[in-house]
Residue, then its C-alpha position, 0 to 999 in steps of 0.5 A: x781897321x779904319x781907312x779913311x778915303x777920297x773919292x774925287x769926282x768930276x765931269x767928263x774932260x768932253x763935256x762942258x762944265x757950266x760952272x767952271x765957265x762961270x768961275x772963269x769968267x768970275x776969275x776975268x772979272x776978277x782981272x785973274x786973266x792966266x788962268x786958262x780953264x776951271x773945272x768944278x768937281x766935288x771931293x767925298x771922303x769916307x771912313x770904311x771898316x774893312x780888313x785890308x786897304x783893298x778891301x777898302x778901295x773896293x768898297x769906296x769904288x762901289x760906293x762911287x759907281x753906284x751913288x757918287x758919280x754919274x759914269x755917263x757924265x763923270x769920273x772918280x779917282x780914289x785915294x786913301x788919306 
């Protein structure tokens, strides 16, 4: 069976976010004043073969914690679409 899966990836809530500070001052000059903080993360998606979702599930979570997301400065949350 085809799952078909996201992975969401962004950094750390302790670390700072370079790019986000960017957009949000992007947002300011924009006069967008109430936003109150960006974080930029990146979404991956992925068709996994397997038997069960579990399976699926597994197999995206290692995909994310070998490849996808560096743990040292990152999180992933997975999901099926």
């Amino acid at each position: 069976m085809t799952f078909n899966i996201a992975i969401n990836v962004m950094p750390l809530k302790e670390l700072l976010d370079p790019q986000g500070k960017a957009v949000m001052t992007g947002l300011h000059n924009l006069g967008i004043d109430n936003a109150t903080d960006v974080r930029i993360g990146k979404r991956i998606t992925l068709q996994i073969e397997a038997a069960t979702e579990e399976a699926a599930i597994e197999t995206a979570k290692e995909a994310a914690t070998k490849l996808l997301a560096n743990q040292v400065m990152e999180h992933f949350e997975i999901s099926i679409l």
